[in-house]
PQR file with spaces between the fields and no chain letter, atoms N, CA, C, O and H, PARSE charges and radii, in Angstrom:
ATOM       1  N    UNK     1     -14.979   -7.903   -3.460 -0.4000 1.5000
ATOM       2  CA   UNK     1     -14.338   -6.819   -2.751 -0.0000 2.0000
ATOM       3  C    UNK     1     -14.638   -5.523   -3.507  0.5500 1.7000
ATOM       4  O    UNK     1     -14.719   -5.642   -4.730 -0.5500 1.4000
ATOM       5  N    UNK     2     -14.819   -4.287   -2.975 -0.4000 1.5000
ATOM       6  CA   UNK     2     -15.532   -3.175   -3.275 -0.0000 2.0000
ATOM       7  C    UNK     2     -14.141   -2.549   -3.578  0.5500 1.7000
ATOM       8  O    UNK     2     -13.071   -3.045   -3.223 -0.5500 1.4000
ATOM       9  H    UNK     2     -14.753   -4.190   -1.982  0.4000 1.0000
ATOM      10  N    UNK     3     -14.310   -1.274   -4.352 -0.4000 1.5000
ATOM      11  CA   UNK     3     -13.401   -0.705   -4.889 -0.0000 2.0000
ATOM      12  C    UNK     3     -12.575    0.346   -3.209  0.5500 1.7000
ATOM      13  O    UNK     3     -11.443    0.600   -2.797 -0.5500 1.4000
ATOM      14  H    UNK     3     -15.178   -0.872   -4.640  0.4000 1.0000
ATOM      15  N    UNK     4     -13.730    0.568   -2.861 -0.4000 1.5000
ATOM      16  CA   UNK     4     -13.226    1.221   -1.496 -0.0000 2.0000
ATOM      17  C    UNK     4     -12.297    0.288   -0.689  0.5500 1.7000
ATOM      18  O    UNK     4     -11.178    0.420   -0.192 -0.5500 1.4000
ATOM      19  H    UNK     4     -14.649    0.362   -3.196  0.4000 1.0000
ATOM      20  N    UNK     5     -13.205   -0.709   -0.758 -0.4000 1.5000
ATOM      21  CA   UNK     5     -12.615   -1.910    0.128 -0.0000 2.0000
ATOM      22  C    UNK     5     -10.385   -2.379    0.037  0.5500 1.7000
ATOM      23  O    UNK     5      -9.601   -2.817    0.880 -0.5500 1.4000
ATOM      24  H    UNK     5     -14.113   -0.816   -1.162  0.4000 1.0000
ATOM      25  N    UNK     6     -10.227   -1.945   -1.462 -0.4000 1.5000
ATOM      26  CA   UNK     6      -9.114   -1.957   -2.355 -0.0000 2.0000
ATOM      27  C    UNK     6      -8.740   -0.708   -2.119  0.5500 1.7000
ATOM      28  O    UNK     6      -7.576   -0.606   -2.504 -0.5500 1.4000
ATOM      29  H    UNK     6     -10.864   -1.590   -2.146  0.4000 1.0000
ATOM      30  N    UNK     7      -9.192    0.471   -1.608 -0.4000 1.5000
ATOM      31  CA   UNK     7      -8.159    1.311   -1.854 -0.0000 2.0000
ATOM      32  C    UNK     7      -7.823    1.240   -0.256  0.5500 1.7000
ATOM      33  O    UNK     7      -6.711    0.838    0.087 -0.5500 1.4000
ATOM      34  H    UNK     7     -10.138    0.387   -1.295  0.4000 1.0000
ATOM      35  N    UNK     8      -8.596    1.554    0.523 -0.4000 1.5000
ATOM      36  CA   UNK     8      -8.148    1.182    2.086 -0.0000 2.0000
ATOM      37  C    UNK     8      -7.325    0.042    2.187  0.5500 1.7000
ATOM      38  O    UNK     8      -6.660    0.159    3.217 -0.5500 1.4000
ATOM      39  H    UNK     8      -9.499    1.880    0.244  0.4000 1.0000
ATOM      40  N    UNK     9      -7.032   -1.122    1.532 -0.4000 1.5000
ATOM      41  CA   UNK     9      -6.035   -2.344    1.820 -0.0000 2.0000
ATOM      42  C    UNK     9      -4.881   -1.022    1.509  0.5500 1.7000
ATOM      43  O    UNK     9      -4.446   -0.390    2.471 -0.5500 1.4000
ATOM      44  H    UNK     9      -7.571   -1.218    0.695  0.4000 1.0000
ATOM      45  N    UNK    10      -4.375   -0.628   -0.136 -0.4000 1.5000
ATOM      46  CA   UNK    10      -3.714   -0.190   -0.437 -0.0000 2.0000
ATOM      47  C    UNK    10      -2.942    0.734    0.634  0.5500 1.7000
ATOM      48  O    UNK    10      -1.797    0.628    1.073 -0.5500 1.4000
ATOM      49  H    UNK    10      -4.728   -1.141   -0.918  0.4000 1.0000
ATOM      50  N    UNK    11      -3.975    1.697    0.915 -0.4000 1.5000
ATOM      51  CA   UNK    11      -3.539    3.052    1.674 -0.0000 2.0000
ATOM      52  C    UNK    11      -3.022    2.098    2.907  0.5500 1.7000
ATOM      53  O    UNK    11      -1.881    2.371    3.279 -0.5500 1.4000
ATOM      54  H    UNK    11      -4.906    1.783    0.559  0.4000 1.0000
ATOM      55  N    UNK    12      -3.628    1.096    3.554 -0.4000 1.5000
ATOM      56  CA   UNK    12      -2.677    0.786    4.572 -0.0000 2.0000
ATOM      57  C    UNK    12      -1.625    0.066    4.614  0.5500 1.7000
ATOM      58  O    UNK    12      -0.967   -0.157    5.631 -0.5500 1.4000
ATOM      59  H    UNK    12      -4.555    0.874    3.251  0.4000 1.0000
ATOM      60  N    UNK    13      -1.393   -0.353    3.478 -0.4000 1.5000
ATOM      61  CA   UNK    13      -0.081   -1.495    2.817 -0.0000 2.0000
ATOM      62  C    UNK    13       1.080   -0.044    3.088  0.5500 1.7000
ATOM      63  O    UNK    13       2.061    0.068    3.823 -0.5500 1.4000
ATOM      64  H    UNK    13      -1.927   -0.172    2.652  0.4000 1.0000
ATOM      65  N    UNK    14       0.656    0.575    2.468 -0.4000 1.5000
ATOM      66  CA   UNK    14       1.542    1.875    2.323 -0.0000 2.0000
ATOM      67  C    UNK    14       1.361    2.146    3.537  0.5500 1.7000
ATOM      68  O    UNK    14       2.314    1.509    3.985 -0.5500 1.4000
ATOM      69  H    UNK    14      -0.141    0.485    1.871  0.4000 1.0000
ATOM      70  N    UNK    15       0.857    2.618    4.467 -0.4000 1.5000
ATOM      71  CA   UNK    15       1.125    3.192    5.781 -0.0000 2.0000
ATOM      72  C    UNK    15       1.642    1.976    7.020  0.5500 1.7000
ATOM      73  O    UNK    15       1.598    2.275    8.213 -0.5500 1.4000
ATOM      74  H    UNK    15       0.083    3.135    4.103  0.4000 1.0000
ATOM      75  N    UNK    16       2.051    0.810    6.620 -0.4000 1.5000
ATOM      76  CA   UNK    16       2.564    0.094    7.075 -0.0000 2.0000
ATOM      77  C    UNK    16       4.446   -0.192    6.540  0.5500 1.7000
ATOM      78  O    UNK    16       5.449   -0.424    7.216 -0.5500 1.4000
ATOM      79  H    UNK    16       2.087    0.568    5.651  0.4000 1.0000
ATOM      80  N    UNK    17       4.208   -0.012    4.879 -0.4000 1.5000
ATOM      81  CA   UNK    17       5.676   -0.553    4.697 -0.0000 2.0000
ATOM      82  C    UNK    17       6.284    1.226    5.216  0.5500 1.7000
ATOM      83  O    UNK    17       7.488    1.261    5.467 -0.5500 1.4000
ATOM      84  H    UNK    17       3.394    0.176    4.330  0.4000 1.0000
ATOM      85  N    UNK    18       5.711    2.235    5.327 -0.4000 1.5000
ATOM      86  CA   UNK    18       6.541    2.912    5.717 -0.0000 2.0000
ATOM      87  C    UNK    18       7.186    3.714    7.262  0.5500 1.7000
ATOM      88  O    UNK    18       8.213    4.361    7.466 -0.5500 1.4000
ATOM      89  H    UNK    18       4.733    2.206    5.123  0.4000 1.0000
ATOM      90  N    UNK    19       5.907    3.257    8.263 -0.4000 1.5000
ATOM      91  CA   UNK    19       6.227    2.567    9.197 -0.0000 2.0000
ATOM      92  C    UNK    19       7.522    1.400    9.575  0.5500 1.7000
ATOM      93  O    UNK    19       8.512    1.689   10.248 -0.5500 1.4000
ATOM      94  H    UNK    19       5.073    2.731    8.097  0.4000 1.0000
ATOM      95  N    UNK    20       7.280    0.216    9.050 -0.4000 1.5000
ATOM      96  CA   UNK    20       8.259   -0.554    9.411 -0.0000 2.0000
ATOM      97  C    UNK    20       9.791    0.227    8.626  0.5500 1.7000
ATOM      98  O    UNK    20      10.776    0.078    9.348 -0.5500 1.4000
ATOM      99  H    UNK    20       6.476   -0.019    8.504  0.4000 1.0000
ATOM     100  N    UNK    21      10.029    0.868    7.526 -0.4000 1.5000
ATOM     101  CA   UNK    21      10.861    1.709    6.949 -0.0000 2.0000
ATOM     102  C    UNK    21      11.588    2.487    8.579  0.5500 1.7000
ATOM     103  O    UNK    21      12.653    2.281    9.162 -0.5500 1.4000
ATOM     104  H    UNK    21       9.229    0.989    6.939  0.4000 1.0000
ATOM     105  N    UNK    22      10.607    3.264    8.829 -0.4000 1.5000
ATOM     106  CA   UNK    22      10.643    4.299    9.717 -0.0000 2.0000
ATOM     107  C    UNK    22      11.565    3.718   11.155  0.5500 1.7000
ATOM     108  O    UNK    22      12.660    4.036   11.620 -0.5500 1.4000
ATOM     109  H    UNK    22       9.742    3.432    8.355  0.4000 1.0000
ATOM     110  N    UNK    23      10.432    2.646   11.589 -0.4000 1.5000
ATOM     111  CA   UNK    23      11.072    2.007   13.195 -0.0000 2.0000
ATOM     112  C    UNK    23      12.750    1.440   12.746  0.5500 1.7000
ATOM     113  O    UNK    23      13.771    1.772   13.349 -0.5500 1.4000
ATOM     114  H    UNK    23       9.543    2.388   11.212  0.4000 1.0000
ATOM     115  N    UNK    24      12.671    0.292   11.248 -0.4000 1.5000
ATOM     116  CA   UNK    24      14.065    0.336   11.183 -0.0000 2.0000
ATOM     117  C    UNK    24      14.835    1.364   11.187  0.5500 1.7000
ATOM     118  O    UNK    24      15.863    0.913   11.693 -0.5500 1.4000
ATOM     119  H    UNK    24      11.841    0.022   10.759  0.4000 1.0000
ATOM     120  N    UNK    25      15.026    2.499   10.946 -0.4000 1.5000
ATOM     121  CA   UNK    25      16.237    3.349   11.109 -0.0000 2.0000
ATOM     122  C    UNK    25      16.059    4.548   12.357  0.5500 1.7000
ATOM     123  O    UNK    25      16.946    5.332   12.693 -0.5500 1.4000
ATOM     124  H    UNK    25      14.191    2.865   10.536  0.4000 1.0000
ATOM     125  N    UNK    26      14.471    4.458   13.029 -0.4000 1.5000
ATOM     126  CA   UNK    26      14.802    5.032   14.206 -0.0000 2.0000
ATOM     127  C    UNK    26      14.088    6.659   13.810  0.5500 1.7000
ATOM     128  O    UNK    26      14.458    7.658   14.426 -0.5500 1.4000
ATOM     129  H    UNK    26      13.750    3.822   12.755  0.4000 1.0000
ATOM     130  N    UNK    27      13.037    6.724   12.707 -0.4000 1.5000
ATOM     131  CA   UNK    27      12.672    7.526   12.747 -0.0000 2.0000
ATOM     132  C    UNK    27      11.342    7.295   13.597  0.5500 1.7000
ATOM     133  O    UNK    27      10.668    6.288   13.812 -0.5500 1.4000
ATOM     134  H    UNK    27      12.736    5.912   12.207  0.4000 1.0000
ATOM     135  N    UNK    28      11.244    8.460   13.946 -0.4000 1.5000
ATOM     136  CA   UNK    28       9.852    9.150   14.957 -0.0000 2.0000
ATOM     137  C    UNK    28       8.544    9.142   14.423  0.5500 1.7000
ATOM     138  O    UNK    28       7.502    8.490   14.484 -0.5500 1.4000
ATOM     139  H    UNK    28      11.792    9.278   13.771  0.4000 1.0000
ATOM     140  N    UNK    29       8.971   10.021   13.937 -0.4000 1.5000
ATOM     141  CA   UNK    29       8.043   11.008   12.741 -0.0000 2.0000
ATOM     142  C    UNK    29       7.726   10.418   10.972  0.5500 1.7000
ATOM     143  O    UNK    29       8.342   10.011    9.986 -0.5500 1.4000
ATOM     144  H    UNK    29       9.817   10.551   13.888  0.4000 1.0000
ATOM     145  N    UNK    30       6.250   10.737   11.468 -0.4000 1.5000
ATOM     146  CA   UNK    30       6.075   10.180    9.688 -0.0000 2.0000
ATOM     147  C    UNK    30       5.790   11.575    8.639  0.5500 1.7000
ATOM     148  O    UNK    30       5.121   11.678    7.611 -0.5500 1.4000
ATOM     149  H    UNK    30       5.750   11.067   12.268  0.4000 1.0000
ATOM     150  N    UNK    31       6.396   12.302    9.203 -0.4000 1.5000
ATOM     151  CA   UNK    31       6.523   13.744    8.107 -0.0000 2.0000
ATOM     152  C    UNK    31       7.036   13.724    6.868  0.5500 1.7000
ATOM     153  O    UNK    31       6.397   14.261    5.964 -0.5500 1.4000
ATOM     154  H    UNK    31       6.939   12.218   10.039  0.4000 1.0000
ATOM     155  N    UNK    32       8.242   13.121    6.616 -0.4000 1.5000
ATOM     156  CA   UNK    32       8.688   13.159    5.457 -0.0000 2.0000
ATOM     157  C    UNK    32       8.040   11.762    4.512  0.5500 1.7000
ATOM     158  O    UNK    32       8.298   11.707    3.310 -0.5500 1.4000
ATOM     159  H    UNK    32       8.761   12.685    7.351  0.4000 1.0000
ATOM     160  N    UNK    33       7.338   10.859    5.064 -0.4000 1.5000
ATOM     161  CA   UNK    33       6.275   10.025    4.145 -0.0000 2.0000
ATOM     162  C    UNK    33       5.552   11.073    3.859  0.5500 1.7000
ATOM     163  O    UNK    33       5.861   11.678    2.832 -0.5500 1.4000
ATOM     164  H    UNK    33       7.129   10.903    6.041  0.4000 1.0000
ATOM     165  N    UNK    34       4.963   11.331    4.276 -0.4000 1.5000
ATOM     166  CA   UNK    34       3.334   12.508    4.095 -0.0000 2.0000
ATOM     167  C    UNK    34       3.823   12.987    3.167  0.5500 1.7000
ATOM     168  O    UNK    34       3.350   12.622    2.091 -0.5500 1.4000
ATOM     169  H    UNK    34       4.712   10.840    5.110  0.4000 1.0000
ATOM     170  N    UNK    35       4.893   13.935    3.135 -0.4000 1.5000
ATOM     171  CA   UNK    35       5.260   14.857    1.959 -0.0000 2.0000
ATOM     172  C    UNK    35       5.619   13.699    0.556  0.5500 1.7000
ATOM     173  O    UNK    35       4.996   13.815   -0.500 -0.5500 1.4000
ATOM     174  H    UNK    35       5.277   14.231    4.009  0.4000 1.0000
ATOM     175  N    UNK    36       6.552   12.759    0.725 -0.4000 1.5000
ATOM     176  CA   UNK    36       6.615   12.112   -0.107 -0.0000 2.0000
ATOM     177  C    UNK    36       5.701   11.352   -1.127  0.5500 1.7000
ATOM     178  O    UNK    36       5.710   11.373   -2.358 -0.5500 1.4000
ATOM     179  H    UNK    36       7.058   12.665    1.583  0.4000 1.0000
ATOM     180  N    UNK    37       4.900   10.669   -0.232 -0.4000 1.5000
ATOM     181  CA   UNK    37       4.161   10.060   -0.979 -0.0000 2.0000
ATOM     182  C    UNK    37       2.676   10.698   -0.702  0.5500 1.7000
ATOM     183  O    UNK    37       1.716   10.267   -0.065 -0.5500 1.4000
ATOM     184  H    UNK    37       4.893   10.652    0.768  0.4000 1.0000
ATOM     185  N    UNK    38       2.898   11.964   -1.481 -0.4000 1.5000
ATOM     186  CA   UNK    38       1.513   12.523   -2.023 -0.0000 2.0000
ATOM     187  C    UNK    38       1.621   12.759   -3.405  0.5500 1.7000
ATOM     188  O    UNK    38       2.647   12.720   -4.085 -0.5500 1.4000
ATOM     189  H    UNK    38       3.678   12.314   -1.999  0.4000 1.0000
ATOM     190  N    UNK    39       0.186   13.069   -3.844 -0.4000 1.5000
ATOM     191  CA   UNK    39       0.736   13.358   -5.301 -0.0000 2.0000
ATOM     192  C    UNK    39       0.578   12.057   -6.490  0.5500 1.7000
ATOM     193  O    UNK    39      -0.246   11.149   -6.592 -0.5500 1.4000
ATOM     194  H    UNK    39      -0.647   13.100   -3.292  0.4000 1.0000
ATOM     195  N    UNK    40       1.671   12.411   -7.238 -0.4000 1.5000
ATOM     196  CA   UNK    40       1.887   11.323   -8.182 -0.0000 2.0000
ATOM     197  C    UNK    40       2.578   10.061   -7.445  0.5500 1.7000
ATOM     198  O    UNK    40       2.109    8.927   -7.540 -0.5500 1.4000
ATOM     199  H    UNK    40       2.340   13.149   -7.155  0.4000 1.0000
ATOM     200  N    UNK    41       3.710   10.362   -6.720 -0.4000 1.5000
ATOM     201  CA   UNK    41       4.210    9.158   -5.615 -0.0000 2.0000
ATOM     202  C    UNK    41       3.378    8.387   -4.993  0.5500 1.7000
ATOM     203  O    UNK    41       3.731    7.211   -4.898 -0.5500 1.4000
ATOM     204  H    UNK    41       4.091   11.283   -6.642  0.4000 1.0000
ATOM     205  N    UNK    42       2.255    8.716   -4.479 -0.4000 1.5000
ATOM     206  CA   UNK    42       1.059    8.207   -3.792 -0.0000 2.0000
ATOM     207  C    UNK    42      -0.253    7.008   -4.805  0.5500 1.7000
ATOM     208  O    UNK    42      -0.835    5.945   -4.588 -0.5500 1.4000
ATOM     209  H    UNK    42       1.968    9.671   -4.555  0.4000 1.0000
ATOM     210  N    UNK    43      -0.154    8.177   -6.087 -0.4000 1.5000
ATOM     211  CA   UNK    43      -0.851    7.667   -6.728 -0.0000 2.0000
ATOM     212  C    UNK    43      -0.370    6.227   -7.575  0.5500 1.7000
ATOM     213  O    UNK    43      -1.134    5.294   -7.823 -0.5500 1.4000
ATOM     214  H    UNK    43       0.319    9.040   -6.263  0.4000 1.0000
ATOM     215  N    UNK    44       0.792    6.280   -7.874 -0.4000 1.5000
ATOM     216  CA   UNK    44       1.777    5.642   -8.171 -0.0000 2.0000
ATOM     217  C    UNK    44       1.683    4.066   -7.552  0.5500 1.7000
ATOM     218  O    UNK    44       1.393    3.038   -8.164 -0.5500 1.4000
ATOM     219  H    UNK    44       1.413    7.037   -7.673  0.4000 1.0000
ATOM     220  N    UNK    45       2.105    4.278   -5.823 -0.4000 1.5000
ATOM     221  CA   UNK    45       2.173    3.253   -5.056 -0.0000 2.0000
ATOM     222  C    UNK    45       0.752    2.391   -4.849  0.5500 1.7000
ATOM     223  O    UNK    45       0.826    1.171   -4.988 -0.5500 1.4000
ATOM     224  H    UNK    45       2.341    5.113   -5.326  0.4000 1.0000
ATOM     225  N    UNK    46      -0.363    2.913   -4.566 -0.4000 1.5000
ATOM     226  CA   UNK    46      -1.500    2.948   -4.811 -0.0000 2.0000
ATOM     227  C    UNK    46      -1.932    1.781   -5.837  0.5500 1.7000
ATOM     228  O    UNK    46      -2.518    0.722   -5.612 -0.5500 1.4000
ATOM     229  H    UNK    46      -0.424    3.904   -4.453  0.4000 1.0000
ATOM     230  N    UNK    47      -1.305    2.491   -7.391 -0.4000 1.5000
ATOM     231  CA   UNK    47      -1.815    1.382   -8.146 -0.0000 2.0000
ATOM     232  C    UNK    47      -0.991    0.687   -8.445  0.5500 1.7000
ATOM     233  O    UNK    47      -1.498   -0.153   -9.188 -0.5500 1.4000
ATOM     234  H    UNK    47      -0.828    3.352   -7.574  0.4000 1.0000
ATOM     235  N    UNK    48       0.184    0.474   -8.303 -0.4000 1.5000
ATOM     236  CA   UNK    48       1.249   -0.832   -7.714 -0.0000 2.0000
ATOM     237  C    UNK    48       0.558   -1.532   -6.967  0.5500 1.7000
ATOM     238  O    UNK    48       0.773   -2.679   -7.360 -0.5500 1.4000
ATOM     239  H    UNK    48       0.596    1.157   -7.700  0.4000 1.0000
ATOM     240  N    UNK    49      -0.515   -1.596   -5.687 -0.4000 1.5000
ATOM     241  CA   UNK    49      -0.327   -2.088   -4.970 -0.0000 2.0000
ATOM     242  C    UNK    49      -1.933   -2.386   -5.039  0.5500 1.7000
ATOM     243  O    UNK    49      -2.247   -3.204   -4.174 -0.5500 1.4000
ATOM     244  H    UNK    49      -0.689   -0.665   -5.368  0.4000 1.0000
ATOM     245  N    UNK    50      -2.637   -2.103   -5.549 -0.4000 1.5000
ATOM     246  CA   UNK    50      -3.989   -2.404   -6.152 -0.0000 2.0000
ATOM     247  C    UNK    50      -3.721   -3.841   -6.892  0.5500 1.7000
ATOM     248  O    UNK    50      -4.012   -5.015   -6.667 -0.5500 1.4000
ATOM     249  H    UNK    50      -2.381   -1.439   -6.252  0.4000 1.0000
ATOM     250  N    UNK    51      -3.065   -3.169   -7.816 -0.4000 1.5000
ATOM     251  CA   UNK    51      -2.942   -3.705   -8.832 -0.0000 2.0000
ATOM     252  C    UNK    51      -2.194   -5.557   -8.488  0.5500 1.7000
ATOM     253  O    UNK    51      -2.664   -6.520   -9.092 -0.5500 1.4000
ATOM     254  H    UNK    51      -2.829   -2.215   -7.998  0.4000 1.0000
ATOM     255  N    UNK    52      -0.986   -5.725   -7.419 -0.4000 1.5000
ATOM     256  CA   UNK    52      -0.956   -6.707   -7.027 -0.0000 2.0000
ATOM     257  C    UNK    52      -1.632   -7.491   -6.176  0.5500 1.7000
ATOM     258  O    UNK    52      -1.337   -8.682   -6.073 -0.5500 1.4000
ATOM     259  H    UNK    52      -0.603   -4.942   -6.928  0.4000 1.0000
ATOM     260  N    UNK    53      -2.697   -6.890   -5.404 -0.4000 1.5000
ATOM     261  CA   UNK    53      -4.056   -7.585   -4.870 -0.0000 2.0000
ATOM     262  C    UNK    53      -5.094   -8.226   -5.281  0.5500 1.7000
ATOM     263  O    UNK    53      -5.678   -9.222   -4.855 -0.5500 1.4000
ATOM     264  H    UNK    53      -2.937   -5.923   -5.487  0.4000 1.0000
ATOM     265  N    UNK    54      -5.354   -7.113   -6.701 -0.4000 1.5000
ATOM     266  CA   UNK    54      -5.756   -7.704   -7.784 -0.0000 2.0000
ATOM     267  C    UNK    54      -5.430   -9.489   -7.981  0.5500 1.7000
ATOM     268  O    UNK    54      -6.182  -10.462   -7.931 -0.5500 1.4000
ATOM     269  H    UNK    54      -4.879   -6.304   -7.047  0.4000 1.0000
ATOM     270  N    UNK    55      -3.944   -9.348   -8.219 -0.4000 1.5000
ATOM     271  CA   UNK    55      -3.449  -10.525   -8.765 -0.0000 2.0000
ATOM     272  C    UNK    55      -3.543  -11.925   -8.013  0.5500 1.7000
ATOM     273  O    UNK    55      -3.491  -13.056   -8.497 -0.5500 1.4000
ATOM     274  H    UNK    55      -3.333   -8.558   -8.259  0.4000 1.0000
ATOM     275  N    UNK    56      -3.722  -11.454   -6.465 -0.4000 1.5000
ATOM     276  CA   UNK    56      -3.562  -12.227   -5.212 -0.0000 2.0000
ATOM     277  C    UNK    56      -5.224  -12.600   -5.174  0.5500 1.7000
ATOM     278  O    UNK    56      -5.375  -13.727   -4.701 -0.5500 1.4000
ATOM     279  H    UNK    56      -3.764  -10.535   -6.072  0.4000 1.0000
ATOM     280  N    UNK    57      -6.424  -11.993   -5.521 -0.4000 1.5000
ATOM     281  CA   UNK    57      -7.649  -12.744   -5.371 -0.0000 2.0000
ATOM     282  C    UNK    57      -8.014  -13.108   -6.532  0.5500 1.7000
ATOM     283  O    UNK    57      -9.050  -13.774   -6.553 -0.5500 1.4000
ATOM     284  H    UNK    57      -6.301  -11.078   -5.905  0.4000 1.0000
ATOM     285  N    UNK    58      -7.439  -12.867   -7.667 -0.4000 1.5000
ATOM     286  CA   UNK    58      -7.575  -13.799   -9.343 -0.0000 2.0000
ATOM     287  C    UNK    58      -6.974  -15.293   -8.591  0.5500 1.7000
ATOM     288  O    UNK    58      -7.765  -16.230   -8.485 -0.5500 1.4000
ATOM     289  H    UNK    58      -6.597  -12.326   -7.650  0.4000 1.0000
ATOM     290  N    UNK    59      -5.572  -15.439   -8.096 -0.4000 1.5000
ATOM     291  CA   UNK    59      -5.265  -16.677   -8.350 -0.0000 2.0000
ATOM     292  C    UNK    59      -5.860  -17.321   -7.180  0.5500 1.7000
ATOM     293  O    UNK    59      -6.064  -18.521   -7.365 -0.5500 1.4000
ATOM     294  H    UNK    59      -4.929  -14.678   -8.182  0.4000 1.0000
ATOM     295  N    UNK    60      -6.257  -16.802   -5.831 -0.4000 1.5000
ATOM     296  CA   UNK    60      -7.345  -17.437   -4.795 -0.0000 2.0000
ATOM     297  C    UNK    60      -8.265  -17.851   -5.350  0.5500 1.7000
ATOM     298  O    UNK    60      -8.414  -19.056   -5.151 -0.5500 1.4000
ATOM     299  H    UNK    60      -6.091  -15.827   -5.681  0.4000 1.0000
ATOM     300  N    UNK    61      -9.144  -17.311   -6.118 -0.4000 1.5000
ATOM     301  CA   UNK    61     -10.606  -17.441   -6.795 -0.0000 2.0000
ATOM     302  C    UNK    61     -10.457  -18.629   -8.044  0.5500 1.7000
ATOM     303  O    UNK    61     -11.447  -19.258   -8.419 -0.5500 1.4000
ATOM     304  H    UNK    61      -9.023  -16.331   -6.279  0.4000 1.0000
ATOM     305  N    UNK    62      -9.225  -18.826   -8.576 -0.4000 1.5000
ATOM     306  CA   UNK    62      -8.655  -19.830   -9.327 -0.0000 2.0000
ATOM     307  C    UNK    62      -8.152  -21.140   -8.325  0.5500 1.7000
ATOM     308  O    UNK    62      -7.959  -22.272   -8.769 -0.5500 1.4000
ATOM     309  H    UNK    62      -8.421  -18.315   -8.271  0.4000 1.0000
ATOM     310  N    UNK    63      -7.941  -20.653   -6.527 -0.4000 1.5000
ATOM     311  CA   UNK    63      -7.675  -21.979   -6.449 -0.0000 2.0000
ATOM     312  C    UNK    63      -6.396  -22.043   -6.194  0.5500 1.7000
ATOM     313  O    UNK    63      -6.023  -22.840   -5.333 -0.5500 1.4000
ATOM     314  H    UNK    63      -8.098  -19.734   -6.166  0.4000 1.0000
ATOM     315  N    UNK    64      -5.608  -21.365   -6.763 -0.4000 1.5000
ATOM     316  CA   UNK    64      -4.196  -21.390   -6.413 -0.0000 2.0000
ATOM     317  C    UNK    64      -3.250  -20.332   -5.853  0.5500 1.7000
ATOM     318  O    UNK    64      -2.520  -19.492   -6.379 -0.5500 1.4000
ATOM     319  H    UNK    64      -5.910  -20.717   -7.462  0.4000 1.0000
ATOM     320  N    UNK    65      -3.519  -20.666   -4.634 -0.4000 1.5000
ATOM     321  CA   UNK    65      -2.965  -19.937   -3.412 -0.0000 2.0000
ATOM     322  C    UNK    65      -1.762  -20.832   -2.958  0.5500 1.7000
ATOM     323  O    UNK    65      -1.090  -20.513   -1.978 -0.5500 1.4000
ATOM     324  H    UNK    65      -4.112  -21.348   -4.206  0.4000 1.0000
């Protein structure tokens, strides 16, 4: 998997959990994500979430899924 390939999972992990965030309480609008998670917040979630994908094709590639 390509490094691009990893950041597009990421960016849409994130544009999904905040989506489902959103429909639960009935928001519309994804304005106040945008503002939020830019920046260091973004960058932040990003490699949280790299970083546990990471972990998810080490233990596939080991076999233990």
């Amino acid at each position: 998997m390509t490094k691009e390939q990893m950041n597009e999972i990421a960016e849409q992990a994130l544009h999904q959990a905040c989506a489902y965030m959103q429909d639960q309480i009935g928001q519309k609008h994804g304005d106040i994500a945008g503002m939020f998670f830019c920046g260091e917040n973004e960058d932040t979630i990003h490699h949280i979430f790299k970083q546990y994908l990471e972990t998810e094709i080490a233990y596939k590639q080991r076999g233990e899924e």
